[in-house]
VOPAGU-2260 file (C-alpha; in pm, 1 decimal, decimal comma):
REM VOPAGU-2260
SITE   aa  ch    i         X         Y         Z
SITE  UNK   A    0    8070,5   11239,8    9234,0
SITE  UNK   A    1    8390,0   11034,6    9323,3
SITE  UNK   A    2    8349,6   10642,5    9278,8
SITE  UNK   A    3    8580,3   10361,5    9345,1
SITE  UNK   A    4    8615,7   10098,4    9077,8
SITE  UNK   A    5    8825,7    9817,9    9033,3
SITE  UNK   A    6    8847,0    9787,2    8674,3
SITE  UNK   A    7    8760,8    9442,5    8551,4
SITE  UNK   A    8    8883,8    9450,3    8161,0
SITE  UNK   A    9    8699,8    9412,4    7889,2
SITE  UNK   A   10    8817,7    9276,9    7535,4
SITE  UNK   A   11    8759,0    9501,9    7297,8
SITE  UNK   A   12    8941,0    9609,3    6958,3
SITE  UNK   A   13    8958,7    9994,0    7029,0
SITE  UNK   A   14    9319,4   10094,2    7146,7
SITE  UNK   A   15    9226,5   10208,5    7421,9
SITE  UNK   A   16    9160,1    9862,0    7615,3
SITE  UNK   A   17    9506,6    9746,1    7511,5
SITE  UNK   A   18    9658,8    9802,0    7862,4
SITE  UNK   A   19    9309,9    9610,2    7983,5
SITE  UNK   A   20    9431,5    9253,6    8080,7
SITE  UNK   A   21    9318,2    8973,0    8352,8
SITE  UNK   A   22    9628,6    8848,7    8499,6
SITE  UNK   A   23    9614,8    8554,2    8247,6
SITE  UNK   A   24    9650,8    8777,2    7952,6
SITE  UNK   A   25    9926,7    8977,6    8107,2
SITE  UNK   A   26   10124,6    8660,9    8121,0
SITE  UNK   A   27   10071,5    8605,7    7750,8
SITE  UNK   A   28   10122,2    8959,5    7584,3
SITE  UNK   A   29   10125,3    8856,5    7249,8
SITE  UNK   A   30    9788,6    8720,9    7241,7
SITE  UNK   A   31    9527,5    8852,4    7014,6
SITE  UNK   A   32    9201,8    9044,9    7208,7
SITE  UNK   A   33    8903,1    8913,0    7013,8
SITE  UNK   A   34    8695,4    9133,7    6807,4
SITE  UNK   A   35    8332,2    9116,9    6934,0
SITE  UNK   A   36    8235,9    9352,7    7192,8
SITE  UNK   A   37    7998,3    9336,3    7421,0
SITE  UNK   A   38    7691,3    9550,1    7388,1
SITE  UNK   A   39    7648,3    9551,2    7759,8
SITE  UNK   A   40    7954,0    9689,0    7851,0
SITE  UNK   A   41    8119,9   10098,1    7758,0
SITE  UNK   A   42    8409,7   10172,1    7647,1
SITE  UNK   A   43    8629,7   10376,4    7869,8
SITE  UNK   A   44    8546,7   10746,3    7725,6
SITE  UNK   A   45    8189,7   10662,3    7779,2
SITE  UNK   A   46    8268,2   10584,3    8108,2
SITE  UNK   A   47    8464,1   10855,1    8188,1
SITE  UNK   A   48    8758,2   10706,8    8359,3
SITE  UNK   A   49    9130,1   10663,9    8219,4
SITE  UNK   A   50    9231,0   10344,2    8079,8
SITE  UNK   A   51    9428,2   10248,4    8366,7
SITE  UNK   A   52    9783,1   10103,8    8373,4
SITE  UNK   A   53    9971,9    9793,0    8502,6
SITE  UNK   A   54   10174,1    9832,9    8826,1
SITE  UNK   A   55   10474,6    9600,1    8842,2
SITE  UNK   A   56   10681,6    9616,4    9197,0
SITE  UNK   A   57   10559,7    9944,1    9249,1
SITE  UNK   A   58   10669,4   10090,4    8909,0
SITE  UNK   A   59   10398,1   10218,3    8691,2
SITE  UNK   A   60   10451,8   10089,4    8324,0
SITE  UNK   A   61   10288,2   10365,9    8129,4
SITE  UNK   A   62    9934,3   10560,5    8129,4
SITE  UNK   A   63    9734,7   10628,8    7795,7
SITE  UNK   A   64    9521,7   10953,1    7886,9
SITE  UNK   A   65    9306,0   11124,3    7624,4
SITE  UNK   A   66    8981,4   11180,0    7834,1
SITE  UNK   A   67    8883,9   11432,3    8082,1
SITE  UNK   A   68    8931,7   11275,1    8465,7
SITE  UNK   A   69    9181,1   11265,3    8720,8
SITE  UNK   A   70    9295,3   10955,8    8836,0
SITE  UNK   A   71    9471,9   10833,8    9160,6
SITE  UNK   A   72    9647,8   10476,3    9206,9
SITE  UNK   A   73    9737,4   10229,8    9457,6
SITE  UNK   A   74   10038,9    9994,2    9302,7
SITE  UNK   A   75    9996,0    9637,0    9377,3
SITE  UNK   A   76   10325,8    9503,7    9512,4
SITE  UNK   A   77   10322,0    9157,9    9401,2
SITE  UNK   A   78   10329,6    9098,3    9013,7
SITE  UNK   A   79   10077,0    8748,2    9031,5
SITE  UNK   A   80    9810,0    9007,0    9182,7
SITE  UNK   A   81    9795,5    9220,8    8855,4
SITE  UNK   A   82    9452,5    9468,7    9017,8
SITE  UNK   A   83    9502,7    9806,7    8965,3
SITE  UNK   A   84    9242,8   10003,1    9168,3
SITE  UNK   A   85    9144,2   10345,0    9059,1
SITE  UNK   A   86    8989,2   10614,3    9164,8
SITE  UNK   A   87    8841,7   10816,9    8878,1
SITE  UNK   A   88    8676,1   11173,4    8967,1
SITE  UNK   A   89    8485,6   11281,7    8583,4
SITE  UNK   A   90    8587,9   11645,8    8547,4
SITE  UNK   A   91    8375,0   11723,3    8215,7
SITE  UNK   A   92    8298,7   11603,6    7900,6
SITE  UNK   A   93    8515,4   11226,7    7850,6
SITE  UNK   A   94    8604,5   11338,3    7515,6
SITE  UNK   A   95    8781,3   11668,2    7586,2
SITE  UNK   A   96    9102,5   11646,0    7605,6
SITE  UNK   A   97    9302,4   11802,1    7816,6
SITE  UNK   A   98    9686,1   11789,0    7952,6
SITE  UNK   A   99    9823,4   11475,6    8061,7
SITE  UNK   A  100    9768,2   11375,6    8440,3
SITE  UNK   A  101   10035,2   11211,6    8622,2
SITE  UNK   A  102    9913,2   10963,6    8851,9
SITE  UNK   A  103   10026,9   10967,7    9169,7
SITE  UNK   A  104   10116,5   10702,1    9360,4
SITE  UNK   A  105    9988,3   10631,7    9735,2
SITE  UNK   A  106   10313,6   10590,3    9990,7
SITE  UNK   A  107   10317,8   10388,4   10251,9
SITE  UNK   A  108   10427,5   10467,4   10603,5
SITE  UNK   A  109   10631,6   10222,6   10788,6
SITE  UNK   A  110   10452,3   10041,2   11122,1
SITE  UNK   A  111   10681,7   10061,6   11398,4
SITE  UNK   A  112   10608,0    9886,2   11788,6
SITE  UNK   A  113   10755,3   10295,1   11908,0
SITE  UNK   A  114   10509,4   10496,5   12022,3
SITE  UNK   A  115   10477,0   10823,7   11761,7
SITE  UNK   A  116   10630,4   11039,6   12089,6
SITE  UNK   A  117   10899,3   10785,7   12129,2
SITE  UNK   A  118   10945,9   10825,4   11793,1
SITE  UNK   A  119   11045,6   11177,9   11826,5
SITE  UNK   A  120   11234,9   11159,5   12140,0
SITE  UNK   A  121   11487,1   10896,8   11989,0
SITE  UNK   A  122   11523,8   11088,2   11647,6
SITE  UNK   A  123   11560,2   11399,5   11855,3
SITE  UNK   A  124   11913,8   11248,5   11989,5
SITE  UNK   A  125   12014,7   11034,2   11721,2
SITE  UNK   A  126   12009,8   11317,9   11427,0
SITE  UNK   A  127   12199,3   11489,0   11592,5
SITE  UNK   A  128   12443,3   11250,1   11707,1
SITE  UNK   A  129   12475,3   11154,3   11360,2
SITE  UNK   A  130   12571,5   11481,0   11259,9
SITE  UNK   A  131   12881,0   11501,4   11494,0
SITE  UNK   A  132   13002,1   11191,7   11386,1
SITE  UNK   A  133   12975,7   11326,3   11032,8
SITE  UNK   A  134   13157,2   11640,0   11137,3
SITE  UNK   A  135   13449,7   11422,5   11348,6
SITE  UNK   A  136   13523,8   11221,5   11045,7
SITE  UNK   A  137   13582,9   11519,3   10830,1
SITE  UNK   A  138   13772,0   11644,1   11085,9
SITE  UNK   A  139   14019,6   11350,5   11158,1
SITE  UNK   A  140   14024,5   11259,7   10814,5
SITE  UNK   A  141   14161,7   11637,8   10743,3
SITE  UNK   A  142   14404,9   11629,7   11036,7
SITE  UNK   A  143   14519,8   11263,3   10874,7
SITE  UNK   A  144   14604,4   11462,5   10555,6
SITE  UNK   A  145   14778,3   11749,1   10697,4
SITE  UNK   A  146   14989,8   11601,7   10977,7
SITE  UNK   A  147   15369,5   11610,7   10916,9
SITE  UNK   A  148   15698,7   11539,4   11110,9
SITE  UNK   A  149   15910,8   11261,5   11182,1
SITE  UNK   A  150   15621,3   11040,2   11354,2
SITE  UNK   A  151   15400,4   11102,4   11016,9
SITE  UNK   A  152   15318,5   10769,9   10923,0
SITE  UNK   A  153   15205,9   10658,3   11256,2
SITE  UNK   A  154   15009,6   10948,0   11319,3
SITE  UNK   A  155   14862,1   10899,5   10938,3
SITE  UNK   A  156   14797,4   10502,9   11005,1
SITE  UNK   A  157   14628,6   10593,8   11380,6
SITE  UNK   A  158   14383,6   10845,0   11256,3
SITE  UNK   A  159   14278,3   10679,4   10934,9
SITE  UNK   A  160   14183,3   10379,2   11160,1
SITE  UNK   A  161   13987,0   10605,9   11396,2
SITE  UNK   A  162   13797,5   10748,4   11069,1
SITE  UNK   A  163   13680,2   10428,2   10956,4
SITE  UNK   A  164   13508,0   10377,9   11274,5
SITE  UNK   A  165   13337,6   10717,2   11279,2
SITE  UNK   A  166   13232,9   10635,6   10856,0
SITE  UNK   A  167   13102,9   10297,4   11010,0
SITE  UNK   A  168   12914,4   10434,5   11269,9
SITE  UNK   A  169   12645,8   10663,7   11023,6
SITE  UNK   A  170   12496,6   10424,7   10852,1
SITE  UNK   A  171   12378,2   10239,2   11116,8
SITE  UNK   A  172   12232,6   10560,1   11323,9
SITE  UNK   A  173   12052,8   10647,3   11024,9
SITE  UNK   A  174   11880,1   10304,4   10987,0
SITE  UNK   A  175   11779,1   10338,5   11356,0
SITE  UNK   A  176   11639,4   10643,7   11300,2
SITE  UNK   A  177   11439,2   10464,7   10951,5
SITE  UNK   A  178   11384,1   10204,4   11207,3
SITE  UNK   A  179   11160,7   10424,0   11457,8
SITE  UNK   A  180   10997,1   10542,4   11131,1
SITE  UNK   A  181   11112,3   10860,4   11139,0
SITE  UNK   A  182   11330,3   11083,9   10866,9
SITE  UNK   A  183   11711,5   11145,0   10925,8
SITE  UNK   A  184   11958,7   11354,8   10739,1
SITE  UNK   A  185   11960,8   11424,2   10346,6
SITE  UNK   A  186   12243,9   11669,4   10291,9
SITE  UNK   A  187   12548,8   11817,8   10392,9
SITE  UNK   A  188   12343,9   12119,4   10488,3
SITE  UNK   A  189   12106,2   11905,6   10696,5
SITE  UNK   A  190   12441,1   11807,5   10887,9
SITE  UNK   A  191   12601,0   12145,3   10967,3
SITE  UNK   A  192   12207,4   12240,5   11093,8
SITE  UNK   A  193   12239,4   11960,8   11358,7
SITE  UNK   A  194   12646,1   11940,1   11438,9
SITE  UNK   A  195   12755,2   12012,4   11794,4
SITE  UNK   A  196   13105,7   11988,6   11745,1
SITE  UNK   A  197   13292,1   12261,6   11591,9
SITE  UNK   A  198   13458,2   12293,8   11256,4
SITE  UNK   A  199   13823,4   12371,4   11233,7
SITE  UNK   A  200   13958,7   12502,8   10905,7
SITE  UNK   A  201   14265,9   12679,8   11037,2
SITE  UNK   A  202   14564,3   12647,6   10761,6
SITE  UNK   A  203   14826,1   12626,6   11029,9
SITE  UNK   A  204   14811,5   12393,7   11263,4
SITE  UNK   A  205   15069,3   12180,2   11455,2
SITE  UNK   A  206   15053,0   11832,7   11548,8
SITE  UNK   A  207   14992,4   11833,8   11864,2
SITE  UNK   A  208   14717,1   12114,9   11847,7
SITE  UNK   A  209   14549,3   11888,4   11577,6
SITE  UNK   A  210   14587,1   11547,7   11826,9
SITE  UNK   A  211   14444,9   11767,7   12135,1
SITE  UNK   A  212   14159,8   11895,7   11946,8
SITE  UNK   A  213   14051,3   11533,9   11797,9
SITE  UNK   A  214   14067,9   11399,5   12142,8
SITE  UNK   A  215   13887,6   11695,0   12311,8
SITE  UNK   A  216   13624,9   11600,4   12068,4
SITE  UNK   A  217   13578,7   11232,2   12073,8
SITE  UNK   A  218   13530,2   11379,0   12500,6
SITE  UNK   A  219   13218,2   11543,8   12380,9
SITE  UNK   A  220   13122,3   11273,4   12176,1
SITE  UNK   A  221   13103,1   11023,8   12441,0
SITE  UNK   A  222   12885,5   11277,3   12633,8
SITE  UNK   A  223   12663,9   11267,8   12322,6
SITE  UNK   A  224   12646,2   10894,4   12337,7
SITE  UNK   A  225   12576,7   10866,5   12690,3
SITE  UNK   A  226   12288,6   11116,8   12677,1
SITE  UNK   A  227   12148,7   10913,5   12370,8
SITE  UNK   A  228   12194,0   10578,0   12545,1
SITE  UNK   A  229   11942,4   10706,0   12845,9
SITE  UNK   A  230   11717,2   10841,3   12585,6
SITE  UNK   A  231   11686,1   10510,9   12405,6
SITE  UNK   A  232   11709,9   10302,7   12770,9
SITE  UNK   A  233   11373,2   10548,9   12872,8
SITE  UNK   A  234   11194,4   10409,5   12560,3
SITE  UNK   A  235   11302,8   10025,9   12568,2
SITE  UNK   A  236   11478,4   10055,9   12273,6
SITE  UNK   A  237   11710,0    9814,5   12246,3
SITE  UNK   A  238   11850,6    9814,4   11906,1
SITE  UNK   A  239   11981,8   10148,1   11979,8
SITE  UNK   A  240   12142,6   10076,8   12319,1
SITE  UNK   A  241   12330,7    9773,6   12216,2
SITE  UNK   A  242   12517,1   10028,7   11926,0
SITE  UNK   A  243   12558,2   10319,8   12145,5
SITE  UNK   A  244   12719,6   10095,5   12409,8
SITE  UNK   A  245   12978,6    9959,7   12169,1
SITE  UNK   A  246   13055,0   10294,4   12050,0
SITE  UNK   A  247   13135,8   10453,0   12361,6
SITE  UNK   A  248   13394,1   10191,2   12358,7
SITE  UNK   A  249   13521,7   10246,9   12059,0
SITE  UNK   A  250   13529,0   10626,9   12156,6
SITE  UNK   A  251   13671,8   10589,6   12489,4
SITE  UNK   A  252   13983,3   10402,2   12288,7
SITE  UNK   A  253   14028,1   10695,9   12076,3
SITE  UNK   A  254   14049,2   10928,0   12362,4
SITE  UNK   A  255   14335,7   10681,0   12524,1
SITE  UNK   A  256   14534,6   10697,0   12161,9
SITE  UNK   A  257   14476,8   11078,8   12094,2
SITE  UNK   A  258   14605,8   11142,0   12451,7
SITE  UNK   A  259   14893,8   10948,4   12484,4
SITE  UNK   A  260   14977,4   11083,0   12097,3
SITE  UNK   A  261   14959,0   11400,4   12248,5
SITE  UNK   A  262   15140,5   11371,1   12597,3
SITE  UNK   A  263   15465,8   11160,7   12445,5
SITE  UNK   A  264   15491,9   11336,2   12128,7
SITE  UNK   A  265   15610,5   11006,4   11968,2
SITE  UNK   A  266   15429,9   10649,9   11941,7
SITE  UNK   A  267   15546,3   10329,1   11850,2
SITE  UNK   A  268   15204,2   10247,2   11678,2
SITE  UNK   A  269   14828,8   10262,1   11704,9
């Protein structure tokens, strides 16, 4: 049968109450547990439960177990309120051992004022959108290393300037997506499972193919940012819209650069 106890420690001069402590005690760890025992009370194989460990910010700091029971943990998050709570479930005989059981610890999920299908909708455009800008800074930042000719240096300074902004633009559309408590991208292969825009790995490329392409792209990546902006606008979601609007800004300047790059063949500057 499955009971919930909150352990309230006992002293005792057995080992096995040594990680048994009121909050007081924890404070001083040096002090002596006194040597009488209580005839009223067990002692935690004749219970049947695991001597149960200390949980400071989350972090469990070790877990003696030498009797026969499963055990399963809430942390306490604060380290004044030193409670653990277990739940103990007896498999057998206390004083059969048996391999070590890791306790496991109980996450929590994030409240959010999104409905859970509001959830989804936003995620559903921001992943994604995330992933192209991913894929866009790779690409300029690979067009920055390979251009060449006489306006080099310009062309290097123009596009490492429009990389940062892409780079500065994940982080923040992956806390949004934290923010609507859902889960957004982990890997590199995560990203190429969402991306839109197309990888180029051509090895010959000229400059203007590379500046046409770039600005072709930041094109579709507007469109991308205007279809996320409605998405967000349907589901009052403010945070997102005031990003996305300032990044279709930013994106509509990098279209005006890459094209007149393109069309003149020569620029003064960024």
């Amino acid at each position: 049968m499955m009971t919930n106890l909150i352990s309230t420690p006992q002293p005792h001069n057995d080992r096995r109450w040594s990680q048994f402590r009121t909050p007081e005690q924890a404070r001083q760890p040096n002090q002596r547990m006194p040597e009488t025992l209580d005839p009223t009370q067990t002692t935690p194989a004749e219970a049947g439960i695991i001597p149960t460990p200390y949980f400071f910010s989350g972090l469990p700091c070790g877990i003696e177990d030498d009797h026969d029971s499963q055990a399963v943990c809430t942390t306490i998050n604060t380290k004044e309120d030193i409670h653990p709570i277990i739940t103990s479930i007896p498999t057998g005989d206390a004083r059969t051992p048996h391999p070590q059981v890791r306790p496991h610890i109980v996450r929590q999920v994030m409240q959010t004022d999104f409905h859970p299908l509001a959830s989804n909708d936003i995620t559903s455009v921001l992943n994604p959108l995330l992933a192209d800008v991913f894929a866009l800074y790779l690409k300029t930042q690979g067009f920055r290393w390979h251009m060449h000719g006489p306006d080099f240096f310009a062309y290097h300074v123009m596009l490492g300037q429009q990389a940062m902004q892409l780079i500065g633009m994940t982080d923040l559309i992956a806390e949004r997506v934290r923010k609507v408590g859902r889960n957004t991208l982990r890997s590199i292969g995560h990203i190429s499972q969402k991306q839109r825009l197309l990888d180029n790995d051509a090895d010959t490329l000229s400059v203007q193919e590379m500046l046409v392409e770039l600005r072709e792209d930041n094109k579709l990546l507007i469109a991308f940012l205007k279809d996320a902006y409605m998405v967000c606008e349907e589901h009052s979601d403010l945070g997102s819209m005031t990003h996305l609007a300032k990044w279709t800004d930013k994106a509509e300047g990098r279209v005006r650069a890459l094209f007149e790059a393109s069309c003149h063949g020569r620029m003064d500057g960024t």
